[in-house]
C-alpha positions as CSV (number, residue, x, y, z in Angstrom):
1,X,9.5,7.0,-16.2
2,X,11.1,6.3,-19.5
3,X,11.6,2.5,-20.6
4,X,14.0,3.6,-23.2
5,X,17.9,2.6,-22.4
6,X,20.1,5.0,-20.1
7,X,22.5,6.0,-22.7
8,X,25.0,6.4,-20.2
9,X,25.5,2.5,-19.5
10,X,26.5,2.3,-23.1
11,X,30.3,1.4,-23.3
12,X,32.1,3.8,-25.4
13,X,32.7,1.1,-28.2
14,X,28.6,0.4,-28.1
15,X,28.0,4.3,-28.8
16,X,30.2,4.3,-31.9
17,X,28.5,0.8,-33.2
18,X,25.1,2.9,-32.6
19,X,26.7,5.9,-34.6
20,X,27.9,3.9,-37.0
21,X,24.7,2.3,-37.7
22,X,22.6,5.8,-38.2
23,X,25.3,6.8,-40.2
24,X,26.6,9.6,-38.4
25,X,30.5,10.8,-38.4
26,X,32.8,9.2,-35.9
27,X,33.8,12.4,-34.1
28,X,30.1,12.9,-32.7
29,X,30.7,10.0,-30.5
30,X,33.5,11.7,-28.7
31,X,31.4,14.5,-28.8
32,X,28.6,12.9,-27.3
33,X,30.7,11.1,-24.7
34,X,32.5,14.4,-23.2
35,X,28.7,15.7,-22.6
36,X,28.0,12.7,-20.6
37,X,30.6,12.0,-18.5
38,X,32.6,15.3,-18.5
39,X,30.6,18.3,-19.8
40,X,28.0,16.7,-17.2
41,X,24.6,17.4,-19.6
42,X,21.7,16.6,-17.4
43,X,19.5,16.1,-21.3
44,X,20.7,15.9,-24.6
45,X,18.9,19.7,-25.1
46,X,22.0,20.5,-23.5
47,X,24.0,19.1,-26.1
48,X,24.6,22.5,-28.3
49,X,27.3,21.4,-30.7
50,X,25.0,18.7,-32.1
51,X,22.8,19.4,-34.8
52,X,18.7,19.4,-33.4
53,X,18.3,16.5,-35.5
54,X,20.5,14.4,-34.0
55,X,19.6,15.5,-30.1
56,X,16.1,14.7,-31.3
57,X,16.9,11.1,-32.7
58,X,19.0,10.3,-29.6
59,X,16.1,11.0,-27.1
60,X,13.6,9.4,-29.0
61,X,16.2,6.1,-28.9
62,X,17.7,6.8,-25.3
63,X,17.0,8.2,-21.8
64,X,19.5,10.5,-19.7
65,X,18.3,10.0,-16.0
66,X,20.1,12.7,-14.4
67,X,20.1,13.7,-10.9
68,X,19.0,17.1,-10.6
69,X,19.5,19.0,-7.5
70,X,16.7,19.7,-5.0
71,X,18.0,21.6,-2.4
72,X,21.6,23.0,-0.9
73,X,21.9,24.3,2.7
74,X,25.0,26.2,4.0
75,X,26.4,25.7,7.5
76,X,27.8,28.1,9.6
77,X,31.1,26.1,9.3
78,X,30.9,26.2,5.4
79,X,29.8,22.4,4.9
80,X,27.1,22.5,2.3
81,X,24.2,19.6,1.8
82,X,23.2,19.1,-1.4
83,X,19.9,17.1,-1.6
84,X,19.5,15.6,-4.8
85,X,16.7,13.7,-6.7
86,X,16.8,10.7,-9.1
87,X,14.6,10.5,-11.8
88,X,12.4,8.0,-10.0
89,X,11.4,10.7,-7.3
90,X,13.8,10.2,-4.8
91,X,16.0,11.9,-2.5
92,X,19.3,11.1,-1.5
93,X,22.0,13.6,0.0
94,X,25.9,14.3,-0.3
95,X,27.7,16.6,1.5
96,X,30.9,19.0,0.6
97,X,33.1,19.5,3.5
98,X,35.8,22.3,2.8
99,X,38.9,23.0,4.6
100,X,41.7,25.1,3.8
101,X,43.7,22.3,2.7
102,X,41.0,19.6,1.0
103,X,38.0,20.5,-0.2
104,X,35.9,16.2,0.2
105,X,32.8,14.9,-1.4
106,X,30.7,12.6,1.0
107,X,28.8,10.8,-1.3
108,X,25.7,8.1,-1.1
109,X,25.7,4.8,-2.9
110,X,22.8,3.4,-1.8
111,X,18.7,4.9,-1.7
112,X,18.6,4.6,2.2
113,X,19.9,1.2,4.1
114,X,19.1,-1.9,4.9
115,X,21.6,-2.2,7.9
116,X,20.0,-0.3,11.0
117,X,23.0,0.4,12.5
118,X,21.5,2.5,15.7
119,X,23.3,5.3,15.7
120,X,22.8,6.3,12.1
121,X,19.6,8.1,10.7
122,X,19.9,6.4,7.5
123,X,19.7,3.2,9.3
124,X,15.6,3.7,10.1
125,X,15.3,4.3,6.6
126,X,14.0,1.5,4.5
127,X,16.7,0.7,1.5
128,X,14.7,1.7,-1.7
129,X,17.3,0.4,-4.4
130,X,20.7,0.8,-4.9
131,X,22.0,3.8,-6.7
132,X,23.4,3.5,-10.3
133,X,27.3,4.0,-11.1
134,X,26.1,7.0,-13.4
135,X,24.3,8.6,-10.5
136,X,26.9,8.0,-8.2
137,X,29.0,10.1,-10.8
138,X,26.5,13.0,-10.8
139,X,27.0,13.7,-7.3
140,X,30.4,13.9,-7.5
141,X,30.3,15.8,-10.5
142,X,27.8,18.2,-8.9
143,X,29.5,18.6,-5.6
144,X,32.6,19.5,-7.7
145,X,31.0,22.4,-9.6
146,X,29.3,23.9,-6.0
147,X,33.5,23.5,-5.0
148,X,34.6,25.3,-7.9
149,X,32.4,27.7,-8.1
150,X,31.9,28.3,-4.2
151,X,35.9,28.1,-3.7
152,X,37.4,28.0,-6.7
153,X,39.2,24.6,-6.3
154,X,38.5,21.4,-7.6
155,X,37.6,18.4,-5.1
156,X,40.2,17.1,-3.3
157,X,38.7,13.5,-1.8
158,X,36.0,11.7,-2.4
159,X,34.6,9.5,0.4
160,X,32.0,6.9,0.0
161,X,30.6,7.7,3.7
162,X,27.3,8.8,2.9
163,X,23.9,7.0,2.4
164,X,24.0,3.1,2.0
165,X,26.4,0.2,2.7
166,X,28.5,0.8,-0.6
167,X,29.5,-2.8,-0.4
168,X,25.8,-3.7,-0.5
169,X,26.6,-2.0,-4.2
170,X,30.0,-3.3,-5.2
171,X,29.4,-3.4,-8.9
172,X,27.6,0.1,-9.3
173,X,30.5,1.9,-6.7
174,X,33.3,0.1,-8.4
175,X,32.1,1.3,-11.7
176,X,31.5,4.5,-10.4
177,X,34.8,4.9,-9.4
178,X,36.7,3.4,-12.2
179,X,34.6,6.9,-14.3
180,X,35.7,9.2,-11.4
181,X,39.1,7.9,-11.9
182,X,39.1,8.1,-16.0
183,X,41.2,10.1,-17.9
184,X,37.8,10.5,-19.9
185,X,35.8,10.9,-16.4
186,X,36.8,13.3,-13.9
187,X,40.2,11.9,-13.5
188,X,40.8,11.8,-9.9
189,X,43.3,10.0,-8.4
190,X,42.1,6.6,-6.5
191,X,44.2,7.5,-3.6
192,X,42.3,10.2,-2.9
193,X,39.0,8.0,-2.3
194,X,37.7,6.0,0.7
195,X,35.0,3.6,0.6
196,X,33.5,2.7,3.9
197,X,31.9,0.0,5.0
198,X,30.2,-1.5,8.2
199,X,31.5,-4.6,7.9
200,X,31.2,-6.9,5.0
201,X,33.8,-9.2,5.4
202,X,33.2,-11.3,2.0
203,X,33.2,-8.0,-0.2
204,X,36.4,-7.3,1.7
205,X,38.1,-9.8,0.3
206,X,36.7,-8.7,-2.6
207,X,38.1,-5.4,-3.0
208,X,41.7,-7.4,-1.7
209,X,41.2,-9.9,-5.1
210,X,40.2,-6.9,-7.6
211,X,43.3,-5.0,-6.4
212,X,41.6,-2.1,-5.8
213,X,43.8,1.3,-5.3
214,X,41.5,2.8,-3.0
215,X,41.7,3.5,0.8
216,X,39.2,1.7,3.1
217,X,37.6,3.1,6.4
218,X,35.9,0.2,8.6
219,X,33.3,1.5,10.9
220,X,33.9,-0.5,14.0
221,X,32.2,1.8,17.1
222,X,33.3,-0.8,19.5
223,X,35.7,-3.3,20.1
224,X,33.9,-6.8,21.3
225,X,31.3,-8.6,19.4
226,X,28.5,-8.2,22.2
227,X,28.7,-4.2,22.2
228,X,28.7,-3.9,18.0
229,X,26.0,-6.1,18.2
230,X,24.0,-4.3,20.0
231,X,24.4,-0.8,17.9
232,X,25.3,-3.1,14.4
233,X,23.1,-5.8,13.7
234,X,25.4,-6.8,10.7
235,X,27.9,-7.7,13.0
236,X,26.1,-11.0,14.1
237,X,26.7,-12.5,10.5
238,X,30.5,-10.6,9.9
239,X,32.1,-10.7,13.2
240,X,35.1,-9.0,14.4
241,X,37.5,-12.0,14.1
242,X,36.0,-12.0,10.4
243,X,36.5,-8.3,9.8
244,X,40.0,-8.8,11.0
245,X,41.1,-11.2,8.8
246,X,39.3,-9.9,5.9
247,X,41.0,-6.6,6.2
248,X,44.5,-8.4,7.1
249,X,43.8,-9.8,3.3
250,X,42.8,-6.5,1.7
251,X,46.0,-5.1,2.6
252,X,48.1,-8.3,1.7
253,X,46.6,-7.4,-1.8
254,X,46.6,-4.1,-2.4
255,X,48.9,-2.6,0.8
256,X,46.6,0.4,0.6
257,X,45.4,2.4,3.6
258,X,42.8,1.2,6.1
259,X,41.1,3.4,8.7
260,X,39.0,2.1,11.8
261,X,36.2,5.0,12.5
262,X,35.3,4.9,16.0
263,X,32.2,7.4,17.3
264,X,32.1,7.6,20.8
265,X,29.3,7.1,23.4
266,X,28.5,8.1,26.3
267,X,29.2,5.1,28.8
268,X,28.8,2.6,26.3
269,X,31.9,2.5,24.5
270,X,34.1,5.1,26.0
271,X,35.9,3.5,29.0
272,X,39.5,2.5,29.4
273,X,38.2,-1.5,29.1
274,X,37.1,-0.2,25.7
275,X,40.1,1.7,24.7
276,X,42.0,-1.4,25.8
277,X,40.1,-3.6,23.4
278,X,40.7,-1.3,20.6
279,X,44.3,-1.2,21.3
280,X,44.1,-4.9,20.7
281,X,41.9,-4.7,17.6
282,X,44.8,-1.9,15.9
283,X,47.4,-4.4,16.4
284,X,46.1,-6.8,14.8
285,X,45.5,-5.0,11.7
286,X,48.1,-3.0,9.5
287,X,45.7,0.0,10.0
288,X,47.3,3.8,9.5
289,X,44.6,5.4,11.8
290,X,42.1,5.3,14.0
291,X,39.3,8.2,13.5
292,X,37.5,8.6,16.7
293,X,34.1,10.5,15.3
294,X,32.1,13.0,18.3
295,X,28.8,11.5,18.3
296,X,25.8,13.7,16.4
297,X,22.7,13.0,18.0
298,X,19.4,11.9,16.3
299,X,16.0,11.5,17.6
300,X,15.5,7.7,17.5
301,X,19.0,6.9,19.7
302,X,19.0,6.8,23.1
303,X,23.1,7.4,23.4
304,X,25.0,11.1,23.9
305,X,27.9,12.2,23.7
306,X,30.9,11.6,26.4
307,X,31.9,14.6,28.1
308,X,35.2,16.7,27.0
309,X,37.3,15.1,29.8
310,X,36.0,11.6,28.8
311,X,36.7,12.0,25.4
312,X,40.5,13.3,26.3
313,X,41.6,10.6,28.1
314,X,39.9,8.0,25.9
315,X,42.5,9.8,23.1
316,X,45.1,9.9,25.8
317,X,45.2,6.0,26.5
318,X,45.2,5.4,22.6
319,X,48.1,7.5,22.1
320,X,50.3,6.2,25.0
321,X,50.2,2.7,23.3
322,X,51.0,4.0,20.2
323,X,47.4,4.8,18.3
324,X,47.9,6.8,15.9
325,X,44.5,8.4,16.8
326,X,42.9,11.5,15.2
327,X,40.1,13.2,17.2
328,X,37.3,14.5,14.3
329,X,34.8,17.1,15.1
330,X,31.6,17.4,13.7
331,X,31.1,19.6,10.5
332,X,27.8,20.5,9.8
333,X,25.9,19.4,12.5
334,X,23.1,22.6,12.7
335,X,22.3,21.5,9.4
336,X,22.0,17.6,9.7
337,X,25.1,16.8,7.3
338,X,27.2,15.5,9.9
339,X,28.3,11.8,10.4
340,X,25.2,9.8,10.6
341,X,22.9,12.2,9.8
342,X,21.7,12.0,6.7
343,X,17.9,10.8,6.7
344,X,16.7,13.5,3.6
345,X,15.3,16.0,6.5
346,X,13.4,19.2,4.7
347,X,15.7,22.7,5.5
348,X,14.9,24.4,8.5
């Protein structure tokens, strides 16, 4: 593991003070910067408009740690998991869900979790470290190319919905972002990107004070304190009156778009009592939608899935009091990249 600084957390006026200093012309700096943030060179070999020379000097003075990709599976719905690795040997995954209309990046932001929310493989992972904004950037970068050259279209959304609590790693995702969003990044619209979150009331407030332009998706799965404790332990310290008001703020700031996401579970959280105390929950909240997920089993939960008719008049209720509810199947499930599934499994 190299000791030597990541060249990419240089700001663009630090690489032309460092150009400057080895006496090098100006433009190489622009040069330099469009390899790393939108030519997307994993090493400064890959560099080929600068002279050997200087590739040499700059990696014996800086490191590029690059995720590289490890593995990609295909579903038979066309979802594709990439499973990358960070130069410190691990793994973390994001997945590119294509429709005809969008083609979404669901990207990690942390190295596992430290939340052990119950129904979420990540959760029985132990949270290695947070990932870096520049890493974060490489897997949107990467999911891009496999969209471009899979389907020939760019990425559409980006949502932070993979690995991790992402407000567990405000600095590093808002950084991320703001370079996803650059004219000299990939330039993507910040309307076009949801950060979720499990529940971190203080950093939602947060994201209300920095005027953020970004959407927000809470993960509630269920609508009184006792039951979200039970499946989210984080919910003991950042209750549901908490949440409420800290998402009532977010959008008195920034009056951008807030989601609840809502899996279902097999008599746990899918009765009309429940769907009552949701109702409740969405009026309270200036909130455009409520997503209610199908569950995706994993080995170390004890819940299923409601049945079809369950599930339809659980949907029913919400939309005769005026929910604007959205029912969202599973994609990729066959191949572990569906909601909550993401725990770095080998391919079958």
């Amino acid at each position: 593991m190299s000791t030597l600084p990541n060249i990419r957390h240089l700001s663009l006026e630090q690489l032309e003070d460092y150009f400057e200093r080895i006496n090098e012309k100006k433009f190489r700096v622009k040069q330099v910067h469009e390899w790393l943030w939108q030519k997307h060179a994993g090493s400064f070999d890959d560099m080929t408009n600068l002279s050997k020379d200087l590739r040499n000097k700059l990696a014996g003075e800086f490191s590029l740690p690059a995720l590289t990709i490890n593995e990609v599976q295909t579903s038979e719905d066309g979802t594709m998991k990439t499973r990358f690795k960070t130069f410190d040997g691990h793994f973390i995954e994001g997945v590119l869900i294509p429709t005809e209309e969008r083609k979404t990046a669901c990207v990690s932001s942390q190295i596992g979790c430290s939340l052990s929310c119950k129904f979420c493989a990540t959760g029985y992972m132990d949270r290695k470290r947070n990932l870096t904004y520049d890493e974060i950037y490489d897997q949107v970068a990467m999911i891009n190319q496999e969209s471009e050259k899979k389907y020939e279209k760019k990425l559409s959304n980006i949502v932070f919905m993979g690995m991790g609590e992402p407000l567990l790693n405000y600095s590093n995702v808002m950084k991320a972002i703001e370079r996803i969003t650059a004219v000299d990044g990939l330039f993507m619209s910040a309307r076009r990107i949801t950060v979720s979150t499990a529940g971190v009331a203080k950093q939602i407030r947060q994201l209300g004070d920095d005027q953020v332009k970004f959407k927000l998706a809470l993960s509630l799965h269920a609508a009184n304190d006792q039951k979200r404790n039970e499946i989210m332990p984080i919910n003991e310290s950042n209750n549901i009156k908490a949440l409420i008001e800290a998402l009532n703020h977010f959008y008195k700031q920034t009056g951008n778009e807030i989601t609840f996401e809502y899996i279902l579970f097999k008599n746990f959280n899918d009765s009309q009592k429940d769907a009552e105390e949701l109702v409740k929950i969405y009026r309270q909240v200036p909130a455009d939608l409520v997503n209610i997920i199908e569950y995706n089993p994993i080995e170390e939960f004890r819940f299923t899935k409601p049945d079809e008719e369950d599930t339809q008049n659980f949907m029913s209720f919400l939309e005769k009091n005026r929910v604007n509810a959205r029912l969202r199947r599973s994609r990729g499930k066959d191949i572990d990249a569906a909601c909550g599934q993401l725990a770095n499994k080998k391919g079958h």
